[in-house]
N, C-alpha and C positions, 0 to 999 in steps of 0.2 A: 354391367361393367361401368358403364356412365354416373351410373347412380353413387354408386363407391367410389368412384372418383371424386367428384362433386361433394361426397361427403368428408373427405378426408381434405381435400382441399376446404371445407368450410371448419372442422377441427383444427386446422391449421392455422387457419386466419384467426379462429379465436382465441387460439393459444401464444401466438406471436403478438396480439394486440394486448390482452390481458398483460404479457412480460412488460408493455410500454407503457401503462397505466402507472400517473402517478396518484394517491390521495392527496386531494383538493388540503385535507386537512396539514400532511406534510410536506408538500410541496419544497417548500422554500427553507424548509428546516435543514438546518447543518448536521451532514451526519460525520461520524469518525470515523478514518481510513486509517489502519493500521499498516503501513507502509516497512517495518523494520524491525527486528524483537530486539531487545537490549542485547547491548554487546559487549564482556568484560572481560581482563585478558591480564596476562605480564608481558611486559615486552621485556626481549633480555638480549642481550649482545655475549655468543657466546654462552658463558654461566652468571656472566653478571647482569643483576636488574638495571635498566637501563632510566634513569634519574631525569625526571623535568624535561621529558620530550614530548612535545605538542603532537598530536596523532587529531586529524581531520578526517569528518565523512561527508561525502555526499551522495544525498540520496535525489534521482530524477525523478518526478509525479507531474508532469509538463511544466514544472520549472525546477530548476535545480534546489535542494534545500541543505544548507550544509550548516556543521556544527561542529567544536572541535573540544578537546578534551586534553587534561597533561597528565603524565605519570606521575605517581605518586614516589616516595624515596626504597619502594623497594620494586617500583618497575607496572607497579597494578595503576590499570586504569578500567575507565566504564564511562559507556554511551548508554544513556536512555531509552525506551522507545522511542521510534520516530512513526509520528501520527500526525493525521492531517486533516482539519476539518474545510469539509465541500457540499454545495448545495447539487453539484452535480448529480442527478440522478442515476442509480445501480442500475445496470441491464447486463445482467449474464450474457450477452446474445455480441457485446463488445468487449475487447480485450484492450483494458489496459495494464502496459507495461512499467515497471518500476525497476529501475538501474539505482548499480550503489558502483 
């Protein structure tokens, strides 16, 4: 029983150390966070396109990142992807949250 224990406990230890390994070679390499998929829309008042109004997003990733956009003369507008590059290192084993 001890034995199995002991061994499941050292599978674990190597599988939770291996998720924190970074390569020496990537380390410090910026990766991209895809934070928000494009967002394109009409805005309409009623049934009319609603003309030259500013529409702002923001999107939190531990700091707020915001961008804004106008309608076009029949009411359409469109946000880009929102991506973010970070040397932070990925670890499934942390949750991070993203607010819009």
């Amino acid at each position: 029983m001890h034995k199995l224990l002991y061994k499941l406990i050292i599978l674990a230890f190597v599988f939770l150390s291996s998720l924190s390994k970074a390569d020496s070679d990537n380390m410090f390499e910026k990766k991209l966070i895809h934070l928000c998929p494009e967002i394109k829309g009409q805005l309409l008042g009623g049934a009319t396109p609603l003309q030259g109004v500013t529409l702002e997003r923001g999107v939190t990733y531990g700091e707020l990142l915001l961008d804004s956009t106008v309608t076009d003369d029949e009411g359409y507008f469109f946000f880009s992807a929102s991506e973010y590059e970070s040397r932070k290192p990925v670890n499934p084993l942390t949750e991070t949250r993203v607010a819009q």
